[in-house]
C-alpha positions in Angstrom: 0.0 0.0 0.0 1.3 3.3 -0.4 0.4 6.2 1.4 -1.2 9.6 0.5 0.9 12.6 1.7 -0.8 15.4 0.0 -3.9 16.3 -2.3 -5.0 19.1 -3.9 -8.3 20.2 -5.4 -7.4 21.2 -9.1 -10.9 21.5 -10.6 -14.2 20.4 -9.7 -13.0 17.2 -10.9 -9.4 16.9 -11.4 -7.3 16.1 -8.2 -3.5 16.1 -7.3 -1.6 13.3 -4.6 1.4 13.9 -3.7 2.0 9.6 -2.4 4.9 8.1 -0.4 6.3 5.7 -2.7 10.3 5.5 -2.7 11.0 2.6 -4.9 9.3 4.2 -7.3 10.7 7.6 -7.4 14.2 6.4 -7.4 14.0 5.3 -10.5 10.9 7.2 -12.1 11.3 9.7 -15.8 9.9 11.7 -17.3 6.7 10.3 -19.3 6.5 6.7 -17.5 3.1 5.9 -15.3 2.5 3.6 -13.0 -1.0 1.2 -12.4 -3.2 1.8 -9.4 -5.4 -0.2 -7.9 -8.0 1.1 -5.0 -9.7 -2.1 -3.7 -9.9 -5.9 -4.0 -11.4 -6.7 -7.0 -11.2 -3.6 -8.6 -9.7 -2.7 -12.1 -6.5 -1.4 -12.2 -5.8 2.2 -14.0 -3.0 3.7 -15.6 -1.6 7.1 -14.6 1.2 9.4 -15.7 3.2 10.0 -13.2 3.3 13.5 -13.2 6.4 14.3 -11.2 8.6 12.5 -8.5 11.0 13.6 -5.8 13.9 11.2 -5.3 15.2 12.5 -1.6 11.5 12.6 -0.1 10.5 9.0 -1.8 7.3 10.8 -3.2 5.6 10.8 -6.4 3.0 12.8 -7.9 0.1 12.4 -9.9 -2.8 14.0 -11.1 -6.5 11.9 -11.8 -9.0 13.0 -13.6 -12.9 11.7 -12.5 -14.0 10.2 -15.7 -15.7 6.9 -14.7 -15.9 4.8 -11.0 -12.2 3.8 -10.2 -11.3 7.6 -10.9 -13.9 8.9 -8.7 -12.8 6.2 -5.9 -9.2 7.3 -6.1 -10.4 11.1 -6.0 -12.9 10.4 -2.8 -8.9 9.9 -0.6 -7.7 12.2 1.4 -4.1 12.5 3.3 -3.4 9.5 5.2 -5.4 7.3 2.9 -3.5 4.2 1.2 -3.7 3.4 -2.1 -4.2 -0.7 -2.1 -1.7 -0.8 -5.3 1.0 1.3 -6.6 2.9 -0.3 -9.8 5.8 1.2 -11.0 7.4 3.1 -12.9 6.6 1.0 -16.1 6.6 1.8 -19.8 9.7 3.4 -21.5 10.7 7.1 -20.6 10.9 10.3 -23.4 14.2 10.3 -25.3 15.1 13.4 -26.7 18.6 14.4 -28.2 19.9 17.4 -25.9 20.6 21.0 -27.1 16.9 21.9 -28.9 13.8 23.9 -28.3 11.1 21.3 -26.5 8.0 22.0 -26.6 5.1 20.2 -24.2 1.9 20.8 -25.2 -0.9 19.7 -22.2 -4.6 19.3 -22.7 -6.5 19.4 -19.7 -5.1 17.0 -17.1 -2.1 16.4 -19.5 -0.6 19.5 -18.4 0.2 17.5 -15.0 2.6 15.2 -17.2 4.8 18.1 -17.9 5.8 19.1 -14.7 8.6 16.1 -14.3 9.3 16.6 -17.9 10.0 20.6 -18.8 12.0 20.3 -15.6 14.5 17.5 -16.6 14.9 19.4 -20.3 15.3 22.6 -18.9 18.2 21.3 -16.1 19.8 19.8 -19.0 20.0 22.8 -20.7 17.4 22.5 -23.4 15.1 25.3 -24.3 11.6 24.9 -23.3 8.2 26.0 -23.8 4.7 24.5 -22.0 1.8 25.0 -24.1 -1.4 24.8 -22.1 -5.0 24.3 -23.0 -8.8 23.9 -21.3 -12.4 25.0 -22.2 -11.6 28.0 -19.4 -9.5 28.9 -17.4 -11.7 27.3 -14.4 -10.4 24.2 -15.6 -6.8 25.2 -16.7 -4.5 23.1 -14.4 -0.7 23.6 -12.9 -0.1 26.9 -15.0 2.0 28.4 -11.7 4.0 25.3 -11.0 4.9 24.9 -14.5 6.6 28.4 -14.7 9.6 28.2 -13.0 10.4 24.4 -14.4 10.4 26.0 -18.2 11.3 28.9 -20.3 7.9 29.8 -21.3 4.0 29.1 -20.4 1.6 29.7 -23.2 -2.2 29.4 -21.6 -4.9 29.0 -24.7 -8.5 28.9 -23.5 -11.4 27.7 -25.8 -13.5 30.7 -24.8 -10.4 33.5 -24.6 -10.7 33.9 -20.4 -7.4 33.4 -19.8 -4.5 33.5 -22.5 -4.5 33.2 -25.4 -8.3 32.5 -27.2 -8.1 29.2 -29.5 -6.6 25.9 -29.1 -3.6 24.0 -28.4 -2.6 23.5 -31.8 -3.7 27.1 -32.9 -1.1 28.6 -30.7 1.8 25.6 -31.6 1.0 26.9 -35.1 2.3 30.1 -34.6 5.6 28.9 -33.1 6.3 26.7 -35.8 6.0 30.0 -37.8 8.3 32.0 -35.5 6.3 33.6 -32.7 6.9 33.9 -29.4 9.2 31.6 -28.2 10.1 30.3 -31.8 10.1 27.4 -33.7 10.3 24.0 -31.4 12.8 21.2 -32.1 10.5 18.5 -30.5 6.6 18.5 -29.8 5.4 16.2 -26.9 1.4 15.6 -26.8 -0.2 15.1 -23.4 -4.2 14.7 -23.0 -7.3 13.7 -25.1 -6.7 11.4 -28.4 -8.3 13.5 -30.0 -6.1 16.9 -29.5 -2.9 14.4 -29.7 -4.2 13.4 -33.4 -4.3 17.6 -34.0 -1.2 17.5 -32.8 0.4 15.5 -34.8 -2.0 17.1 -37.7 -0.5 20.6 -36.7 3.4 19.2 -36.8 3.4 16.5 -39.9 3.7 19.4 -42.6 6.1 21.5 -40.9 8.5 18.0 -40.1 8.5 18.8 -36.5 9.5 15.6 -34.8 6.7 14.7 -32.5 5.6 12.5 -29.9 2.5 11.4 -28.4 1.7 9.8 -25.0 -0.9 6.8 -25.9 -3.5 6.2 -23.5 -5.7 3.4 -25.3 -6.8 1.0 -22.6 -4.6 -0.9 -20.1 -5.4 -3.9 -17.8 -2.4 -4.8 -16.7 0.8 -2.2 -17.2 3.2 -4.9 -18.5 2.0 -6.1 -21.9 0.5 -9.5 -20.7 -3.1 -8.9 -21.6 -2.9 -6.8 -25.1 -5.7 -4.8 -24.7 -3.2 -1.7 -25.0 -2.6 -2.6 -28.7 -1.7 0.5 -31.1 -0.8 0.7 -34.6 2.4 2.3 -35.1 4.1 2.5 -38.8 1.7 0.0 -39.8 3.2 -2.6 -36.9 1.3 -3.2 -34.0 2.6 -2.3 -30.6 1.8 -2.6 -26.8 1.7 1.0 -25.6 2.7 -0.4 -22.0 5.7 -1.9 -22.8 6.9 -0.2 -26.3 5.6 3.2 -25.6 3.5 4.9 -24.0 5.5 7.7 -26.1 5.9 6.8 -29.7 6.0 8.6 -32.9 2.7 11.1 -33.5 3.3 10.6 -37.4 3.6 6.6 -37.3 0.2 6.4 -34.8 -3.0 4.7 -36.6 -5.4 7.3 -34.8 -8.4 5.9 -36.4 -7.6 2.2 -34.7 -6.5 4.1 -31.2 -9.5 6.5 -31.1 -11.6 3.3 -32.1 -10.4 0.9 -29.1 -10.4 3.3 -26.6 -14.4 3.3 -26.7 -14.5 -0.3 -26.5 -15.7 -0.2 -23.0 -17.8 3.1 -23.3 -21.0 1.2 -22.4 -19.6 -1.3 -19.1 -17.8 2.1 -17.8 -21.0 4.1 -18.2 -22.6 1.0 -16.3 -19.8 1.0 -13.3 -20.0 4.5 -13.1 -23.5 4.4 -12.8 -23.4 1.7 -10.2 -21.6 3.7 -7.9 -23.2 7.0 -8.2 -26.3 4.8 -7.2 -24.2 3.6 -4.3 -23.5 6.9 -2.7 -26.6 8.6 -3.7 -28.1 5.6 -1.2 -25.7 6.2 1.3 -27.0 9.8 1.7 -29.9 9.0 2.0 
């Protein structure tokens, strides 16, 4: 079991643990996750982690209420246990030093780039966040993320914070020059569907891009292959070969597909549980 140290109310749904986990911060980088599990019985769910401290044995991560393991892992508090922690598993980002890296986080993706403009910037690497939400209500980790990188750049759907348009409007313009400049290297945190943009926004320009896969997962160690993505017309495990893996080579249309295999039975558990608390208070 590992313990909660610290949480954090990021949005009305969104929720950030700080959790005492040594083994795995020794080792922990930048874009690997780890697989938790809340109770017996229950399904196991993979999470970025999102940043890691070595000396204190902590690790972070950030956990979006989507459907009813999410909701059971955001209903802890400090001094909580989480029954199981995995990790760190799946392979870590590998970028060449000495170029312009760009992390671009949508919605809760932004948490993933807190481990990850700080190791690039330490190196020596120029860096640039790009962050993106519906408003800036649900904009997430905008203040932590500005001393860890050269440069924040909030877009907001509606304009009400930053600037107004999306992700990929504002990595548009610095592929043409503005702002910061031209990146080297685009990583892709969040939604499939602003990854596949993404990688839309970069495949003219040739801007070497990854993208961090989050089809579904049962296990974490490539055992089960329910995680399968189509990569350069190969299939891959995006436990065990990625998560991170070319944004030009990924078969969106077969990732976007299998992660809505389960749409109904989630809707279902989520239900289940909602049902369960709504009787409870009672």
């Amino acid at each position: 079991m590992s313990r909660i140290i610290e949480t954090r109310r990021l949005t009305p749904v969104t929720k950030y643990f700080r959790i005492d986990a040594p083994l795995i911060a020794a080792s922990a980088r930048p874009g690997q996750f780890v697989m938790l599990r809340v109770r017996d019985g229950g399904e196991r769910i993979p999470i970025t982690i999102a940043d890691y401290d070595r000396d204190a044995g902590t690790i972070t991560i950030v956990v979006q209420e989507v459907g009813a393991t999410t909701r059971r892992v955001c209903a802890l508090e400090v001094g909580d246990e989480i029954l199981d922690v995995a990790g760190p598993l799946g392979g870590h980002i590998d970028i060449a030093p000495g170029g312009h890296v760009c992390g671009v986080g949508g919605g809760f993706g932004a948490a993933a780039l807190l481990c990850l403009m700080r190791e690039f910037t330490a190196r020596g690497d120029k860096t640039t966040a790009i962050l993106g939400a519906r408003n800036k209500d649900l904009l997430i980790l905008a203040d932590e993320l500005r001393p860890l990188c050269g440069s924040v750049e909030v877009c907001t759907d509606d304009g009400s914070a930053g600037f107004k348009g999306f992700v990929t409007q504002r990595l548009a313009q610095l592929i043409d020059g503005d702002g910061p400049g031209r990146p080297d290297h685009v990583v892709a945190i969040g939604p499939m569907a602003m990854m596949r943009a993404v990688a839309e926004t970069t495949r003219g320009p040739k801007v070497k891009t990854l993208v961090s896969m989050d089809p579904l997962m049962v296990d974490g160690t490539g055992m089960c292959g329910g995680c399968r993505v189509n990569v350069g017309g190969k299939a891959q495990f995006a436990c065990v070969d990625g998560p991170c893996f070319d944004a030009h080579e990924v078969d969106f249309d077969v990732a976007m597909r299998r992660n809505k295999a389960y749409v109904k039975e989630e809707k279902q558990a989520l239900d289940r549980i909602t049902c369960m608390a709504n009787r409870e208070a009672r």
